[in-house]
C-alpha positions, 0 to 999 in steps of 0.5 A: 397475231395467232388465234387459240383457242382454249377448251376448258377441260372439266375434272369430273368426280366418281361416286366414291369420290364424291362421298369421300369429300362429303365424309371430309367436310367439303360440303356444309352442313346446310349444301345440298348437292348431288352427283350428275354425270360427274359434275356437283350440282346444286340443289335449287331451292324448293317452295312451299308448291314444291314441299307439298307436291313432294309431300303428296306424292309420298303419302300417295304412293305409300298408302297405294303400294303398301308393301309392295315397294318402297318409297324413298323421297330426296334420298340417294340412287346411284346410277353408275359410277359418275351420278348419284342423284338424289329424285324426289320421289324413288320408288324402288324394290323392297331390299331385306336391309333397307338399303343399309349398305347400299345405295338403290340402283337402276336394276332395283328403281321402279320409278323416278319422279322429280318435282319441279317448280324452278328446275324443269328444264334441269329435270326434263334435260340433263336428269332425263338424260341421265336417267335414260342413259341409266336405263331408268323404265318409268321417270316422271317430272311433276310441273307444279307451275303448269301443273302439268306431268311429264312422263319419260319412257322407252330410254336410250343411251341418247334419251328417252324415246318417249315423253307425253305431257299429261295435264293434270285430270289425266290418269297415269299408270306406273309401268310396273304396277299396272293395277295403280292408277293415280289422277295426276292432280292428286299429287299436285298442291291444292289450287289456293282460292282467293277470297 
């Protein structure tokens, strides 16, 4: 009997592929997905912990940057031809347009903060890697379940040369404003007291 062994060959898709079958209606109106190293991943679920961190963050770094950049939240950021994620948090340059024709890329993000509440292994691994690989500077992941920060600097074709777990009364500077200091709780949810 002759033993073989198949190697199942994964069809990955371009950027420009992947909007020209959302453009055709592949994807539901209710499907979240995004693009990762050429493969469609689904979007997990967020809770409430999740909704609020991401909330949080926003209106944080909004309110703390003012003009100084902009602060997009779930919207694309392409990272080359065969990723197109969607963070939670981007914070990018200011561009004249607002990004009307243009997606924001690696040369134009500051910062890239994903929330994880169910997906922080998906977030510390496969969207660290694509995001160092990308070169992305500053790539924070905010665990709302340990409440806990990950900061991902020094990236590499390989990953990132640093990640420092900080707990949430620590204080953290972006990279590229080094005037902005934010205690990591404040963008944590509110610890719920029981009665």
């Amino acid at each position: 009997m002759q033993n073989t062994e198949t190697t199942l060959q994964l069809r990955l898709w371009t950027v420009e592929e992947y909007h020209r079958m959302a453009e055709a209606g592949i994807f539901g109106a209710d499907e979240r997905v995004e693009l990762l190293e050429g493969k469609i991943i689904w979007m997990i679920a967020k809770g409430t912990a999740h909704r609020s961190a991401v909330g949080r963050t926003d209106y944080l770094f909004k309110n703390r940057l003012g003009k100084q950049a902009w602060v997009s939240v779930q919207d694309p950021v392409k990272l080359n031809d065969r990723s197109e994620p969607e963070p939670d948090i981007a914070v990018v340059k200011v561009d004249p347009l607002d990004y009307a024709d243009h997606h924001p890329t690696p040369s134009e993000v500051y910062l890239i903060i994903e929330v994880a509440d169910n997906s922080l292994k998906l977030d510390c691994e496969a969207k660290a890697k694509a995001y160092s690989q990308a070169g992305i500077q500053d790539y924070w992941v905010l665990d709302v379940v340990n409440r806990q920060l990950h900061v991902f600097r020094e990236p590499t074709s390989e990953g990132y040369k640093s990640e420092v777990v900080l707990a949430e009364d620590a204080v953290i500077t972006p990279l590229e404003f080094p005037d902005l200091q934010i205690v990591v709780l404040e963008m944590l949810p509110p610890v719920m007291r029981g009665e």
